[in-house]
C-alpha positions in Angstrom: 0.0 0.0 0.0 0.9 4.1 -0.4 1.6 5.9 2.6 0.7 9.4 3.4 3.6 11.2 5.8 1.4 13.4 6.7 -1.4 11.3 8.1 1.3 9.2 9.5 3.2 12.1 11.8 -0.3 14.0 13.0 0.8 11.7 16.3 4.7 11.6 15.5 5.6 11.8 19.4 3.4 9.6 20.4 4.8 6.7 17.7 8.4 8.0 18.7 8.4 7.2 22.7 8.6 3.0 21.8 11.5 3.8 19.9 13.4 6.3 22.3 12.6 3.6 25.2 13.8 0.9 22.8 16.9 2.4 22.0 17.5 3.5 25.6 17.9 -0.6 26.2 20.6 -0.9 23.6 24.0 -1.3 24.4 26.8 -0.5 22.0 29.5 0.9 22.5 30.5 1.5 18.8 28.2 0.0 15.7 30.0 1.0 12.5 27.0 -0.7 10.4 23.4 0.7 11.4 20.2 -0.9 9.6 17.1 1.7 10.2 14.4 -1.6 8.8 10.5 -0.2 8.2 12.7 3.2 8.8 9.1 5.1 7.3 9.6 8.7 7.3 13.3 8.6 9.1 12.4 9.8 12.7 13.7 7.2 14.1 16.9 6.9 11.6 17.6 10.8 12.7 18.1 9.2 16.6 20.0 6.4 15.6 22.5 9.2 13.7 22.7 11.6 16.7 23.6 8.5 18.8 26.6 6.9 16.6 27.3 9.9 14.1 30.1 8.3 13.0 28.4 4.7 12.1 27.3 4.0 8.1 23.5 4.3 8.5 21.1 2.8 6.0 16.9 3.5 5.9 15.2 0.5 4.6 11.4 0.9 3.6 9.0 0.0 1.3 7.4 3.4 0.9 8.8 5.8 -1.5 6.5 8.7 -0.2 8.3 7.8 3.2 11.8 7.7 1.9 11.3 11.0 0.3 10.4 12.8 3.7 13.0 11.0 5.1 16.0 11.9 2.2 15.4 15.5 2.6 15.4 15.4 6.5 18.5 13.6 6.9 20.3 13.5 3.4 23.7 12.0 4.6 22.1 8.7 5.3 21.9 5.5 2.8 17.9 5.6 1.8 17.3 1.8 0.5 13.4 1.0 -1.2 12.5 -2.4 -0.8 10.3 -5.2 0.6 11.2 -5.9 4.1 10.7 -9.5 4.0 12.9 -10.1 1.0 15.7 -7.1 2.1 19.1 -8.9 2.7 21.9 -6.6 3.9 24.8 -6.7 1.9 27.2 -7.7 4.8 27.1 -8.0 8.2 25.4 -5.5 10.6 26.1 -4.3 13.8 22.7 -2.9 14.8 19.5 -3.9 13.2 16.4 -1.5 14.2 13.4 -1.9 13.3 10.3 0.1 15.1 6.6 -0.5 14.5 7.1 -2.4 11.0 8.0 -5.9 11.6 4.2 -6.9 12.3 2.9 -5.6 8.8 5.3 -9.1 7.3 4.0 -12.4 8.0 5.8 -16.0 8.7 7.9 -14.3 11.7 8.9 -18.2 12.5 11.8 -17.3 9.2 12.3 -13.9 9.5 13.4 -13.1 12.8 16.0 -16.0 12.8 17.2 -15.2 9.4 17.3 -11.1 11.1 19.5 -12.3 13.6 21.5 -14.4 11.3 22.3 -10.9 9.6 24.2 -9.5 12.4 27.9 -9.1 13.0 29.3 -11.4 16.3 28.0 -9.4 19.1 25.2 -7.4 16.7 22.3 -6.4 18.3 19.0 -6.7 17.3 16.1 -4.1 18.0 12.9 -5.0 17.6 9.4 -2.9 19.0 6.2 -4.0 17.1 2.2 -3.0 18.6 0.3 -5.5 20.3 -2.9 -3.7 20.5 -4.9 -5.7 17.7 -7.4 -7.3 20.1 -8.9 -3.2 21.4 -11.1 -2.0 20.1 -8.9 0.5 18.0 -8.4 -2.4 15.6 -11.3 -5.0 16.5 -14.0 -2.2 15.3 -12.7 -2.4 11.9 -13.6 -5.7 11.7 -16.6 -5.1 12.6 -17.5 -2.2 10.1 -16.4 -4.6 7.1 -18.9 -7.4 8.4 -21.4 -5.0 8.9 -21.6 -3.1 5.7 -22.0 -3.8 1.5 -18.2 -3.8 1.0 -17.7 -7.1 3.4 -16.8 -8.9 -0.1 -13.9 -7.1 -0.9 -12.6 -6.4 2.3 -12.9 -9.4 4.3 -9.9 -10.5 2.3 -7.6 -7.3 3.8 -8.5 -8.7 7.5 -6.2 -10.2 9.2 -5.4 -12.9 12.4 -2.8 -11.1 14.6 0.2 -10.7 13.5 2.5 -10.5 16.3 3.2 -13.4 18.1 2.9 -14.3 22.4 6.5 -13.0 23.7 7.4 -16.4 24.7 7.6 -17.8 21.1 10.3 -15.2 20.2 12.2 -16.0 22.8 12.1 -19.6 21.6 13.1 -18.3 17.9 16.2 -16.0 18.7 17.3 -18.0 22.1 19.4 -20.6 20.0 21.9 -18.2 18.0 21.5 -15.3 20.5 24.1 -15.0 23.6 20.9 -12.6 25.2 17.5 -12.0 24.5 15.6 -9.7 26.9 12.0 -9.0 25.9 9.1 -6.7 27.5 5.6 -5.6 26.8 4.3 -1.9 27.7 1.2 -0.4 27.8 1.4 3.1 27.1 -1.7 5.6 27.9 -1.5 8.3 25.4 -3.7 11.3 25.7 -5.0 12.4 22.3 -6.5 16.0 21.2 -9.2 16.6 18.5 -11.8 15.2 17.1 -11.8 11.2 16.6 -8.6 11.2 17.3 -8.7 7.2 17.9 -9.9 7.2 14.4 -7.2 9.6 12.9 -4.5 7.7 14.5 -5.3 4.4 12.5 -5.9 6.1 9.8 -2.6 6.3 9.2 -1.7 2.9 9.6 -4.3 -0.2 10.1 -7.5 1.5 8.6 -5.3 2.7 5.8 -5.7 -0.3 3.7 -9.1 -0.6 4.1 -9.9 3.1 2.9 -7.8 2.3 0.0 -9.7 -0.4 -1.6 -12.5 1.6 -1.9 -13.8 4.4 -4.1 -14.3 8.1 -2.2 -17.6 8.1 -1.4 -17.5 4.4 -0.2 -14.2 4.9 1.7 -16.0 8.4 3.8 -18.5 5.9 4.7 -16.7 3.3 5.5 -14.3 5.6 8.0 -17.6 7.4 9.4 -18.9 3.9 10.3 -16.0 2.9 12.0 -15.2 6.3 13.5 -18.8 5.8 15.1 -17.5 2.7 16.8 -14.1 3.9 18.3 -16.1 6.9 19.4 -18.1 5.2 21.7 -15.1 2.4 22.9 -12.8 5.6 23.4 -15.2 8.4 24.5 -13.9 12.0 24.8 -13.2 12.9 29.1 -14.5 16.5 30.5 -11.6 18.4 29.1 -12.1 17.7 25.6 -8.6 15.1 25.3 -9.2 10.9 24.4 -7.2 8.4 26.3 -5.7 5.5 24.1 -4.4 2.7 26.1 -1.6 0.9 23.6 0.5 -1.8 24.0 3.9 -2.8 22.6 6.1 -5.3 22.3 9.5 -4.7 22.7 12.8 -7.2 22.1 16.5 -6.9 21.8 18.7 -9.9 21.0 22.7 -9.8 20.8 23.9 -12.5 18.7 26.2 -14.9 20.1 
């Protein structure tokens, strides 16, 4: 699918905090080879830079809307476009990042093995992905496809969850890693404006969904489900929306 920048950084602080508390548990002392995977608009790729300025830093994404934010904000950088699940890195890497992109690829069983497999001796692996596909944030869009005249074409875009029970990536990297440390947070995040539940997925989740449809179809469809999130995440006295998210957060070093 396209991405729209725009959509995606209306909450660009909010989707940085899982990567600042990510990076805060990686320990380097000196990465010369830094891989930015799902690096989206380069947010995250501009921390990773002011961290290790001296280190060869490379954005991989998918998105070429993305990658063009992200060129002109931090040109000095190695901008790659490809599919994540088929990207190989050209030789071995010291850190591989990756924040909130991992759980849009399936069969994570291959890839996070084959991730860590990528890294230099002593290579780190950072991994954060959202966890939040049972709320109601993502549940009611199930619902609004099941409910309406597009169910046909859409109920093909649904999907189980994609991310995994912590355990079972422990059980994938624990082999080939000398430590794994993995942790899930819950973060609250106070939103302004109107459906702001709504807006937020709108830039990711929902997005697909919209897509497939013509205009007037997709405005229904995002009214419709707006309706739903409304009432799951009602507005409190003072006008803000409290999202409760959860994320999954995991850092290997390979043995």
């Amino acid at each position: 699918m396209t991405w729209n920048p725009d959509q995606y950084l209306k909450f660009a602080q909010a989707r940085l905090r899982p990567a600042l508390d990510l990076l805060a548990q990686v320990e380097h002392s000196g990465p010369r080879r830094i891989v930015d995977l799902g690096c989206g608009a380069g947010n995250v790729t501009a921390l990773l830079a002011q961290r290790w300025p001296h280190a060869e830093l490379v954005g991989v994404d998918a998105s070429a809307e993305m990658l063009e934010r992200a060129r002109g904000a931090l040109p000095q950088a190695q901008w790659v476009c490809a599919d994540l699940a088929a990207w190989r890195a050209p030789q071995p890497v010291d850190l591989l990042f990756s924040n909130a992109a991992l759980h849009w690829l399936g069969d994570h069983a291959r890839l996070f093995p084959a991730l860590l497999a990528q890294l230099a001796p002593g290579g780190v692996l950072a991994v954060q992905m959202p966890v939040n596909f049972a709320s109601p944030s993502h549940t009611a869009i199930a619902e609004t496809v099941y409910e309406g005249p597009w169910q046909q074409r859409l109920e093909p875009l649904l999907r189980p969850e994609p991310v995994a029970a912590a355990q079972i990536y422990y059980k994938l990297l624990a082999r080939d890693a000398a430590a794994v440390d993995i942790w899930e947070t819950q973060y609250l995040h106070v939103l302004a404006g109107d459906d702001p539940v709504k807006e937020w997925t709108k830039g990711t989740w929902l997005k697909p969904f919209l897509d497939a449809l013509d205009a007037d179809e997709a405005a229904a469809f995002e009214a419709a489900y707006a309706a739903r999130v409304r009432v799951a995440y009602r507005p409190l006295d003072d006008g803000s929306t409290l999202f409760p998210f959860r994320r999954l957060f995991i850092v290997a070093r390979r043995a």
